[in-house]
N, C-alpha and C positions, 0 to 999 in steps of 0.2 A: 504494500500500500504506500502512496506518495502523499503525503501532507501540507500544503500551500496555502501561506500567509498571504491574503488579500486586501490591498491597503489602496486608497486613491485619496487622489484629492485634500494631501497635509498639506500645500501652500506654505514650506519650510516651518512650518509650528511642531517644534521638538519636543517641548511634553508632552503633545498629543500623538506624535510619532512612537513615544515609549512607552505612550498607556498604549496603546495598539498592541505593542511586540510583545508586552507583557499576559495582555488579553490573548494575543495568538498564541503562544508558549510555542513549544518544542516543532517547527515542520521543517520539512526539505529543502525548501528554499520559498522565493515570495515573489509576490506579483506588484507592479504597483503600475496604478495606470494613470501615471499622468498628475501635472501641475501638482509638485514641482519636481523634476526629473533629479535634479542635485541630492533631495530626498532617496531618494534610489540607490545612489550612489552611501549615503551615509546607512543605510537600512541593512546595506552591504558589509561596509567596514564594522559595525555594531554588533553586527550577529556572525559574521563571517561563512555566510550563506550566499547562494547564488538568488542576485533580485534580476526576472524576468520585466522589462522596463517598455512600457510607451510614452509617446510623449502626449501630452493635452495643449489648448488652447493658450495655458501661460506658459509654454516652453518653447516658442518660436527658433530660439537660437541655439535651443538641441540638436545632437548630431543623433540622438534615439529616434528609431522608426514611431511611425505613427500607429502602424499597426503589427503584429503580432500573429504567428500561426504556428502554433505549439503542440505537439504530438507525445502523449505522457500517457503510461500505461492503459496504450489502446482506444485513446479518444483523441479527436484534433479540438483543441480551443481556440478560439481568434479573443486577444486582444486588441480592446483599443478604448482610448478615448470618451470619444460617443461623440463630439461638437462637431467631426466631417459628416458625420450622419446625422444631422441636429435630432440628437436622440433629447430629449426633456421628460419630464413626469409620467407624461400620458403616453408616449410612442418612443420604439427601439425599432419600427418596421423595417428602415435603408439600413439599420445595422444587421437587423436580422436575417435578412437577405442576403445580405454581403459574409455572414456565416454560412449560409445557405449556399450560397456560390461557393466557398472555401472549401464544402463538405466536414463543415465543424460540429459537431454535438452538443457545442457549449458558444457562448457571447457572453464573455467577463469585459465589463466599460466600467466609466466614470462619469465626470462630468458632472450630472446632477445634481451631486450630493444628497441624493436622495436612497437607503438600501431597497433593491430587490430582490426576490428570489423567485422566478416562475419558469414556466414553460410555455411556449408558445412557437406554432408552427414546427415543433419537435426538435427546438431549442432550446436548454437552459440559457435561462437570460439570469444573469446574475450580477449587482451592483453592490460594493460592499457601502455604498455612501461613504462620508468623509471624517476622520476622528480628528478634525480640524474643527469646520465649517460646516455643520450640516444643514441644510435648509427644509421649506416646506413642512416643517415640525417635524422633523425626526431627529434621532439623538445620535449623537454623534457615534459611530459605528467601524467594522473593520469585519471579513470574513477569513472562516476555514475550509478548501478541499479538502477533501480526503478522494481519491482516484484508485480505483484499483481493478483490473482486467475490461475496462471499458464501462465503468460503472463511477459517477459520478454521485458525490452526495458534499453539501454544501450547509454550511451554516452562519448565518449573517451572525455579528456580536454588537452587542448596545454596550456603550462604552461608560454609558453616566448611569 
């Protein structure tokens, strides 16, 4: 089984970066999708883990892809963002497609600041929201994969 720490959207806010890792304990390595990419890099050096990285809307002068396509025991995920596919609150559809085209089983984004966890069009759609900045009244948050033989199970975490 592989275990991945799910984080987006820290905007360099370092407490909140540490309640996260603390919140995520022990995994394999981490996701982090975006604004602020530097974040990635320190989430790296801090845990000594491999951070699988995209860039978002505040990262323009990143040399990190924007998008992500990631093949981990037996499932393809697409990372990314969510803001080239103006994914908001109510719709992930041009992102969900655009997994759909990858032939991915999962769409792990960002952006909103908002957590999700669903399925749609035979897509896990998963947001872990922001343990920065959450909006739309939701609390500030971070998730966990667990992967294993093509089997995906996911759990958003509330951080306050």
């Amino acid at each position: 089984m592989l275990r991945l720490g799910v984080i987006s959207d820290t905007h360099g806010v370092s407490p909140a970066i540490d309640l996260a890792l603390h919140a995520i304990g022990e995994v394999d390595a981490y996701l982090h999708l975006g604004d602020v990419t530097s974040d990635a890099e320190r989430i790296s050096k801090v845990t000594c883990k491999t951070v699988h990285a995209v860039r978002g809307n505040c990262d323009a002068a990143s040399a990190v892809p924007l998008e992500l396509v990631l093949e981990l025991e037996g499932m393809k995920l697409l990372l990314m963002h969510g803001h080239r596919y103006e994914v908001d609150a109510y719709s992930t559809y041009a992102a969900r497609q655009r997994a759909i085209e990858l032939g991915c089983g999962a769409l792990i984004y960002g952006h909103t600041h908002i957590p999700q966890l669903v399925q749609r069009d035979g897509i896990i759609v998963i947001n872990p929201g922001s343990p920065a900045r959450p909006r739309g009244g939701a609390k500030r948050s971070c998730a966990v994969i667990e992967l294993e033989s093509g089997t995906l199970r996911c759990k958003l975490l509330p951080l306050d």
